[in-house]
C-alpha positions in Angstrom: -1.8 -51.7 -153.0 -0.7 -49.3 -149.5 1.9 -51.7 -149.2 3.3 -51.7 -152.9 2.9 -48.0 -153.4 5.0 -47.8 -150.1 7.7 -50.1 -151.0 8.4 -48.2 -154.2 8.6 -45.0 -152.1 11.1 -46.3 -150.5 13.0 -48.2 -153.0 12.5 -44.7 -155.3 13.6 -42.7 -152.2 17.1 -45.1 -152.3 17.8 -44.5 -155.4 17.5 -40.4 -155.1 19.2 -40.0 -152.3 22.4 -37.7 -152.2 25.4 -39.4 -151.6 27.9 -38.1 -148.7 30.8 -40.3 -147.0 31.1 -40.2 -143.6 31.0 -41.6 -140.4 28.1 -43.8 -139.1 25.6 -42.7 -136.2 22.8 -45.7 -136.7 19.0 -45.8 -137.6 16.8 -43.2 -135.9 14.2 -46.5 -135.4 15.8 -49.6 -135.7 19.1 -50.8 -133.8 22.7 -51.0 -135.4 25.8 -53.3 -134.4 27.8 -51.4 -132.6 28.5 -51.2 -129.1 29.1 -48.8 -126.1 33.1 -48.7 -125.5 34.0 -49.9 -121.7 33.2 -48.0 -119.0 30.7 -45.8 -121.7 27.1 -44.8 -120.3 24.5 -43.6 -123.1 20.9 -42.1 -122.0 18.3 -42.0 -124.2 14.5 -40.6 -124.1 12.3 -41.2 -127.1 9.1 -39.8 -127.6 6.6 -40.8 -130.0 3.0 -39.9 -131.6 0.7 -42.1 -133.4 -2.3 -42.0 -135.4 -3.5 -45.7 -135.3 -6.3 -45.7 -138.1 -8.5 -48.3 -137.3 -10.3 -48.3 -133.7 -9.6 -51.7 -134.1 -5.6 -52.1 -134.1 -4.3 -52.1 -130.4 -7.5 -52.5 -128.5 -9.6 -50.0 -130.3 -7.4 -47.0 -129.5 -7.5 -44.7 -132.1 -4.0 -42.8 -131.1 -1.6 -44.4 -128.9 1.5 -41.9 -127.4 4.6 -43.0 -125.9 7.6 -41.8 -123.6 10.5 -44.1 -123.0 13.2 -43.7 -121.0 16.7 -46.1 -121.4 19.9 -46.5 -120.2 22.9 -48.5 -121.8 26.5 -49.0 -120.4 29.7 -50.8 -122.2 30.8 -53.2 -120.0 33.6 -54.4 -122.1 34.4 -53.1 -125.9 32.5 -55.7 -127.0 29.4 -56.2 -124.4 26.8 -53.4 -123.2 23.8 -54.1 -121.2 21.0 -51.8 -120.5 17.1 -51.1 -119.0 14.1 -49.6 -120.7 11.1 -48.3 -119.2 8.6 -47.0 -121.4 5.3 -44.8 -120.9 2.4 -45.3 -122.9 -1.5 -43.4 -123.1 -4.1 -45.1 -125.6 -6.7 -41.9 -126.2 -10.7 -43.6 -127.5 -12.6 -41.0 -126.2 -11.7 -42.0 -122.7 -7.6 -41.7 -121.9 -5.9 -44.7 -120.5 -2.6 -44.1 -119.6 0.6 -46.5 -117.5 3.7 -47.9 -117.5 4.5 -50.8 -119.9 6.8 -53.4 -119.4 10.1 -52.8 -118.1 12.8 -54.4 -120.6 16.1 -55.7 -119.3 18.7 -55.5 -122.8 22.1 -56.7 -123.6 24.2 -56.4 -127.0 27.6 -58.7 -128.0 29.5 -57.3 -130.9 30.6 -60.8 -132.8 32.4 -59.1 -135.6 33.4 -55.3 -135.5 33.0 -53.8 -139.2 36.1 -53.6 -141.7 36.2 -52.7 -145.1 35.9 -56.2 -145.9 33.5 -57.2 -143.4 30.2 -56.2 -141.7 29.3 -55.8 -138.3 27.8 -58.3 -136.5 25.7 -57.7 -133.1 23.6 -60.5 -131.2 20.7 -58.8 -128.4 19.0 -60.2 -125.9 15.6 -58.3 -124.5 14.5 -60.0 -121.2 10.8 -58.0 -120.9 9.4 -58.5 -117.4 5.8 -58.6 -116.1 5.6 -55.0 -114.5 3.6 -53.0 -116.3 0.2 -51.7 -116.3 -3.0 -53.8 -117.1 -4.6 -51.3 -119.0 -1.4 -50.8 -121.1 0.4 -54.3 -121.5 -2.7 -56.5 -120.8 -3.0 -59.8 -118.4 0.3 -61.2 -119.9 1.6 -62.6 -116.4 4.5 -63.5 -118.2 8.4 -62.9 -118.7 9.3 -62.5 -122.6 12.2 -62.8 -124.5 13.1 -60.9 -127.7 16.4 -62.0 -129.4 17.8 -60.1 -132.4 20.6 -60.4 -135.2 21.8 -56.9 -136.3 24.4 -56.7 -139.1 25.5 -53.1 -140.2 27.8 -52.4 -142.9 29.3 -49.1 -144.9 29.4 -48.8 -148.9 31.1 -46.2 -150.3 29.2 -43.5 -149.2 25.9 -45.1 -147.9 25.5 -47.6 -144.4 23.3 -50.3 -144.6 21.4 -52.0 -141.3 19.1 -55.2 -141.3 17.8 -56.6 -138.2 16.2 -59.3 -137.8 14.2 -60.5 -134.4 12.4 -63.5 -133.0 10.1 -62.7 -129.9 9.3 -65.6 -127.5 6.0 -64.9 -125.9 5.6 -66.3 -122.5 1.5 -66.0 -122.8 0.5 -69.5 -123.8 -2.5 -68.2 -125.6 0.0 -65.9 -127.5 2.2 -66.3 -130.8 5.4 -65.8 -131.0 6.3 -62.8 -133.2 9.1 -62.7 -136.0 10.3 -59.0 -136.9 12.4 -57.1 -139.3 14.2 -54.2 -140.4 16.2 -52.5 -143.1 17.5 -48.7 -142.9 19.8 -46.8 -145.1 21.9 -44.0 -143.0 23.4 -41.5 -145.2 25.7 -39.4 -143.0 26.5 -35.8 -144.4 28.9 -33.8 -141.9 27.3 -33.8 -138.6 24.3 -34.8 -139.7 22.7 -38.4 -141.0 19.2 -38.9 -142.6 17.8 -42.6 -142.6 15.2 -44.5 -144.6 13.8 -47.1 -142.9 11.3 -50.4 -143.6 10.1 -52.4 -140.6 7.6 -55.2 -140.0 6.6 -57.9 -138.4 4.2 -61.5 -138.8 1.7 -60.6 -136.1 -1.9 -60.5 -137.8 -5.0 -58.6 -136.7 -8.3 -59.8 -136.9 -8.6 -59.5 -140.8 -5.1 -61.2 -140.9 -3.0 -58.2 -142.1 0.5 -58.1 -140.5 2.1 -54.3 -139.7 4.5 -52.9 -142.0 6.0 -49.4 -141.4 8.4 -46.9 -143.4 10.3 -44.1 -141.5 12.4 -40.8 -142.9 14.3 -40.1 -140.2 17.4 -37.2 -139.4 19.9 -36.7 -136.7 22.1 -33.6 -135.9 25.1 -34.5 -133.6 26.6 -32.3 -131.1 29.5 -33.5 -129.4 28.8 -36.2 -127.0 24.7 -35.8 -127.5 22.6 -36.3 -130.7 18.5 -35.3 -131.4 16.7 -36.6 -134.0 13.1 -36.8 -135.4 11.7 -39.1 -137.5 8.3 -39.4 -140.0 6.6 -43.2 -140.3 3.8 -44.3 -142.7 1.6 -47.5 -142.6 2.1 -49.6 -145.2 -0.9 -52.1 -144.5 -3.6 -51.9 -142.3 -2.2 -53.4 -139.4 -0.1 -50.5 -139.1 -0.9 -46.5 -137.7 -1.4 -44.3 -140.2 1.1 -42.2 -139.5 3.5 -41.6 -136.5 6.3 -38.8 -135.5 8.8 -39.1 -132.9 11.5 -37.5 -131.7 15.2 -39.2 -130.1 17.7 -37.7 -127.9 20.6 -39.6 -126.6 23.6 -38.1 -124.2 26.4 -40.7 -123.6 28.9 -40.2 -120.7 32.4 -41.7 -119.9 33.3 -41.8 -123.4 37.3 -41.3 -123.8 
């Protein structure tokens, strides 16, 4: 029923939305499939909040908070390669706090978007064995997280699906299969996204986690902030969760 109900918010959230024509600035959660120009640098720190429900989702934390910290850079018009390092503190009464994994990322843009045609974008995320026990657990492994983004405009909406295979290098661990779907509608210098996200990893009562996130952006120049609202739509997911996004790109002609 939590999942229904929050499927028809979104769908019913679709369907209400204003409708504006501009230009496209991605998701605020998910990924989209464009790529840094050549010679282009983009920083990004994201911060996030969670309220994780059950003590028994993620190690029986009941809040989990995370900092992370990336940088991207075009290394052609159609290649960009990047780094993220992320922060993470799991709060049970006691606080346990460390760096996770450190993520090595690249992004080819197979088709660039035309009125006829969508963009297409392959990633590759090459997540090494450097983080924290207490955060990432005793996966002595390398992982290896490979996407297909497409991203396309109509009229005056753009649409985003991602889809996402993890390889887990754990033996004892699955391998994880993930998607996405957003809807950006830009308005001026603003955009405000709807966003559905999930994945086939099951807890111990066999739920798998399905999120929905409202997100908004303001653009200023070369920079962009934006915040964003998610709600668990099974029980493998946080109750609720806010975050905020800022990203400064450099080199950009």
């Amino acid at each position: 029923m939590r999942r229904t109900l929050g499927i028809c918010f979104v769908v019913c959230s679709l369907l209400a939305a204003p409708a504006w024509a501009e230009i496209s600035y991605g998701p605020v959660v998910l990924d989209d499939a464009t790529v840094l120009v050549a010679g282009g640098f983009e920083l990004e720190l994201r911060a996030d909040y969670a309220d994780l429900g059950d003590p028994a989702f993620v190690g029986g934390a009941d809040t989990r908070s995370r900092v992370l910290a990336g940088l991207d850079y075009g290394a052609t018009d159609r290649f960009e390669i990047g780094l993220d390092l992320p922060y993470k503190s799991l709060e049970n009464g006691d606080s346990v706090s460390g760096l996770g994994d450190l993520s090595l990322a690249g992004k080819y843009c197979l088709v660039g978007e035309s009125d006829t045609t969508p963009g297409v974008a392959l990633g590759l995320d090459v997540v090494l064995d450097t983080g924290d026990e207490d955060i990432v657990g005793l996966d002595n492994d390398i992982d290896f997280d490979i996407a297909a983004i497409v991203s396309k405009g109509y009229g005056s909406w753009v649409g985003h699906l991602e889809i996402s295979y993890l390889v887990v290098g754990e033996d004892l661990a699955d391998d994880v299969l993930a998607y996405g779907i957003a809807v950006e509608i830009p308005a001026g210098m603003n955009a405000y996204t709807i966003e559905l996200a999930g994945n086939d990893a099951e807890d111990a009562l066999g739920d798998s986690p399905l999120d929905a996130y409202v997100g908004v952006r303001k653009t200023m120049d070369l920079s962009d902030i934006a915040g964003f609202i998610g709600f668990g739509l099974s029980d493998a997911s946080p109750d609720f969760s806010v975050g905020v996004v800022y990203r400064r790109s450099f080199g950009m002609m």
